[in-house]
N, C-alpha and C positions, 0 to 999 in steps of 0.2 A: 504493500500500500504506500507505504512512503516513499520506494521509487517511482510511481505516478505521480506523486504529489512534487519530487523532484524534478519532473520529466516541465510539469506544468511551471514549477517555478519558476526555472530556466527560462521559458520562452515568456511571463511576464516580464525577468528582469531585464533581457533580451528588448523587448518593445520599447521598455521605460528608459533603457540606455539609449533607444535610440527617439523616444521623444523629448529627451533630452538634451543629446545634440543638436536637435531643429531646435529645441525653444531658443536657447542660446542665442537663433543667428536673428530672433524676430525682436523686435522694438521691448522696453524693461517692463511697460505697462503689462503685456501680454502674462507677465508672472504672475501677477493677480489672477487673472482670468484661469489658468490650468491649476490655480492650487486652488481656486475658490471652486471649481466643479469638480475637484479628486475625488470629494467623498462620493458621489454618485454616479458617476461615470467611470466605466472599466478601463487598463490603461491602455490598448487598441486604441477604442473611441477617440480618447484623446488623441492619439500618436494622428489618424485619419484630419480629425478637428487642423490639429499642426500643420499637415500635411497640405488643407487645403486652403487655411488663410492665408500659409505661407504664398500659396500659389496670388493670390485675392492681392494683397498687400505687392509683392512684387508688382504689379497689373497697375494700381495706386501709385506705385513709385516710379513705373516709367511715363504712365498718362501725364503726371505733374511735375515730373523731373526732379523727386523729392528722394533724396538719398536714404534708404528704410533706415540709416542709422538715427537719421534727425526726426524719426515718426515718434511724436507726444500722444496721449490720450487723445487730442485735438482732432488729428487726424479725421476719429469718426465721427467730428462733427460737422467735421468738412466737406465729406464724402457726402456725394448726393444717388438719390433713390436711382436716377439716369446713369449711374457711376457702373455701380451695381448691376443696372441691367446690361450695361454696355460689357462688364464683365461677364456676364453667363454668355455673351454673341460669341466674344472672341473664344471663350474657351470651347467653342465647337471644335477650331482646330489652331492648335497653336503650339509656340515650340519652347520647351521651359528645358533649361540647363542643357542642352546641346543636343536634346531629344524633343521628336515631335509627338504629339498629345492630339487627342479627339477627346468629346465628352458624348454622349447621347445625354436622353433627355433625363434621364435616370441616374447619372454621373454627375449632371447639374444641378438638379434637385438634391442633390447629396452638398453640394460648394456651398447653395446656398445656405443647407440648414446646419452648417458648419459658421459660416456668418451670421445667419439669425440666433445662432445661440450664445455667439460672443457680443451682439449689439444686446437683445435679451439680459446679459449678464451685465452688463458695464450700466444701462439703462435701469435694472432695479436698484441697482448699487447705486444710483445716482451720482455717479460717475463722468454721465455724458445727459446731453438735454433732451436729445428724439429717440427713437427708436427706427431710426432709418431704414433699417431691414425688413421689420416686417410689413411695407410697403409694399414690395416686390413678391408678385402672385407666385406661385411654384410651378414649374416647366409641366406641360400637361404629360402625364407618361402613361404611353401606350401599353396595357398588358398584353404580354405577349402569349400561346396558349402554351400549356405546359408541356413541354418533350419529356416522353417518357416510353418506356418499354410496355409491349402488347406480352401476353401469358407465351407468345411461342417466341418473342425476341431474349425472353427470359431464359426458357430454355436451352434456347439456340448459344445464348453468353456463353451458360453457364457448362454445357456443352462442348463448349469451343474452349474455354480455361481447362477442361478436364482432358482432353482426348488433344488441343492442337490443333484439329480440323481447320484448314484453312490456313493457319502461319507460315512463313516465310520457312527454310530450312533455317536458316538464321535465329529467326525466333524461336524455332524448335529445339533448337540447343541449350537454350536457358530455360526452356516450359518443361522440359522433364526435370529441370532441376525444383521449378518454383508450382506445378501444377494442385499439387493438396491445397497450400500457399493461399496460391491464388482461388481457388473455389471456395474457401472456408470465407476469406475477406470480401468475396463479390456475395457472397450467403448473408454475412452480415449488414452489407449495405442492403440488400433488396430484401433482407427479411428482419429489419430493423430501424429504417430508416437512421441511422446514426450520421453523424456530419464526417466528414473527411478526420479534421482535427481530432476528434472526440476518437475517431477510430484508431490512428495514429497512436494515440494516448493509451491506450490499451495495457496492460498489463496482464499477464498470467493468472495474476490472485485476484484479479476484478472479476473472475469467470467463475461464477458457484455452480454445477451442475444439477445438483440438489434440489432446486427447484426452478431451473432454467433462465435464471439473471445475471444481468451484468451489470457493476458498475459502472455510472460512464461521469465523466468530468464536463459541464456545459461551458457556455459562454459565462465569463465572469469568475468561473471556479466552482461553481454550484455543484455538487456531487448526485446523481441521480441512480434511483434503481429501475434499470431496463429487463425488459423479457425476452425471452425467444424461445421460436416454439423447436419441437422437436428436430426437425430440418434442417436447420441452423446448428443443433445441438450436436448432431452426425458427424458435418463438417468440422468443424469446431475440435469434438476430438480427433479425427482423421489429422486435422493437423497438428494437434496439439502433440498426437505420437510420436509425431514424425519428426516434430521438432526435437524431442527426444532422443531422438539419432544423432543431430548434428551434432559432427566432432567441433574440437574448438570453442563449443561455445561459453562465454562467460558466465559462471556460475552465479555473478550477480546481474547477470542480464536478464529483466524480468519484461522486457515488450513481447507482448501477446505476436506483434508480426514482426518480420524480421527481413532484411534485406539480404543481399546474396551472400555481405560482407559478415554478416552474424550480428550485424547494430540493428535498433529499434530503424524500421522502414521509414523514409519519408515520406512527408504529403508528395512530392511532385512526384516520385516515384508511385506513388498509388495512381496518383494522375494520369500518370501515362500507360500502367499496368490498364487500367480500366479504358483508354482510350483505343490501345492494341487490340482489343479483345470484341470492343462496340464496333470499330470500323468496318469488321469481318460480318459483324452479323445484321448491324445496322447502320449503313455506311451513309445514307442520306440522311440520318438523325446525328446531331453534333454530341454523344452521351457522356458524361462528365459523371464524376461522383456524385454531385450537386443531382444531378438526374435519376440518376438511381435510388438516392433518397425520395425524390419525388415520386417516384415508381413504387416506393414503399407508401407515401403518405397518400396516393391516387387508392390503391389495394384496399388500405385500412379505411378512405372512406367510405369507400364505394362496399365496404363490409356492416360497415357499423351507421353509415347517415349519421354521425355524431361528428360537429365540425371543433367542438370542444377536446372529445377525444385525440383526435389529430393533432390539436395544438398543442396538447400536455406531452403525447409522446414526441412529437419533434422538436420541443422544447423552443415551442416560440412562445414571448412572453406578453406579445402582443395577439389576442385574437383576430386583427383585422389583418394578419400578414397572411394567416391562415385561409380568412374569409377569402382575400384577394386571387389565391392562386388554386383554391379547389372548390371554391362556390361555385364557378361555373357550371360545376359536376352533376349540382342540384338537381338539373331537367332528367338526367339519366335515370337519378334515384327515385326522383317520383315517377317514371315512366316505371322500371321494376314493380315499385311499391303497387300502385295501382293496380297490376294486375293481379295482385295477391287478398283484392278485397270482391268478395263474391257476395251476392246477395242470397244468392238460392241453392245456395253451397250445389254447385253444377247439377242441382235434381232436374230430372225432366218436369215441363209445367204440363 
């Protein structure tokens, strides 16, 4: 247990060292504002926050030719609501530190509420006089509908991770080494919904078989008990054996997945394990982790019509992210449901 709780350390203090170096480079005011929302914001949040005034305030500092070392609190009083918007045009496509950038409208709406929460803040603090930002409506963002695997693209995956059917000879040379591996970890994406990260995070002693749970670490550090059903359970040990076998391996090495190298696997490398595997069997759908999860939370609702249920196991804390991406789903459900209410319990009249 306490090497997951290591695992996760790491990558907080990781973040925080590196919102740290950006705070640094922005205007002294800006120290107020990240220590005054530390308590309720995780330090991601913030690092993204950082990430994107920095972008805002650069944008500020070339339109007025004002050097960001000389920006005072003043600044955003100066800054006009047309300022603002002229910032969300340019960052459609623009080129920041020797790299060029696009934003959709989903990437904007994210700048902005990165600025509406630091005018927000400065603005209760009475700090500054307007509230400039919340002026500016939010970029309208198109949902898109959800990609996700049909019950035979499921099979065909998981099919294809077990047997190789279809991979290069090249890839076939590493699939007989990773093939349990890899079935038991595409088992728990599609038969778990779990997040990428979350899976990563895994450890060995987070697996109780006993009554088919797993611990899992959410966003923020929240510790959760998950389920899984029998199917999941299979895999699970098939690999779990097998890793058993591996020579070499560190005896305080406690990640549940494991890379070729015998270290805990990383996200890009699951990225890409899962991308190898989709291309073969679903090559016009773009399948990500992030999909697979979806493929689980599509499953569950279309099992249960419970749009609550969904949200508590995919651990969103927000019920309307939920609503946003499986509501749709609705018409199906009552199409099912409906034909399951008879009047005349099928007697002849």
């Amino acid at each position: 247990m306490a090497s997951n709780n290591d695992y996760y350390l790491s990558r907080q203090i990781n973040t925080i060292n590196k919102l740290y170096r950006l705070t640094e480079k922005l205007p002294l005011f800006m120290q107020e504002f990240f220590l005054g929302i530390e308590s309720n914001t995780a330090p991601l949040t913030r690092l993204n926050y950082a990430m994107d005034i920095t972008i805002f305030f650069d944008f500020i500092s070339q339109k007025y030719s004002i050097p960001l070392s000389d920006f005072t609190i003043q600044i955003l009083n100066k800054i006009t609501a047309f300022d603002i918007e002229q910032f969300l045009s340019y960052i459609t496509s623009f080129d920041y530190n020797g790299t060029h950038h696009t934003c959709n409208d989903k990437a904007k709406a994210r700048k902005l509420a990165s600025i509406r929460c630091m005018y927000r803040y400065f603005f209760n603090h009475d700090r500054i006089i307007a509230n400039t930002a919340a002026k500016i409506r939010t970029p309208k963002i198109r949902e898109k509908e959800i990609i996700r695997l049909e019950n035979s693209e499921i099979k065909d995956l998981l099919y294809t991770a077990e047997t190789g059917a279809g991979l290069s000879s090249r890839q076939l040379a590493y699939q007989k080494n990773t093939a349990v591996r890899d079935v038991a970890l595409l088992t728990m994406f599609l038969g778990t919904g779990i997040r990428i990260s979350e899976l990563v995070g895994l450890n060995t002693d987070d697996i109780f078989f006993e009554n088919n749970s797993f611990i899992v670490t959410r966003k923020g550090g929240a510790r959760t008990i998950l389920y899984f059903t029998d199917e999941v359970k299979v895999e699970l040990i098939n690999w779990l054996n097998e890793r058993e076998k591996i020579e070499d391996l560190p005896k305080d090495e406690k990640a549940l997945f494991l890379s070729l190298k015998n270290k805990r696997i990383s996200v890009r490398a699951v990225q890409n394990l899962v991308s190898k595997y989709a291309k073969i069997v679903s090559p016009l759908k773009h399948i990500t982790p992030h999909k697979l999860r979806s493929t689980f939370g599509t499953k569950l609702y279309r099992e249960t019509g419970d749009i609550y249920v969904v949200a508590d196991y995919l651990g969103h804390r927000d019920i309307n992210t939920t609503k946003r991406h499986y509501a749709a789903m609705s018409e199906d459900i009552r199409k099912t449901a409906i034909e399951k209410v008879n009047l005349r319990d099928n007697e002849d009249t």
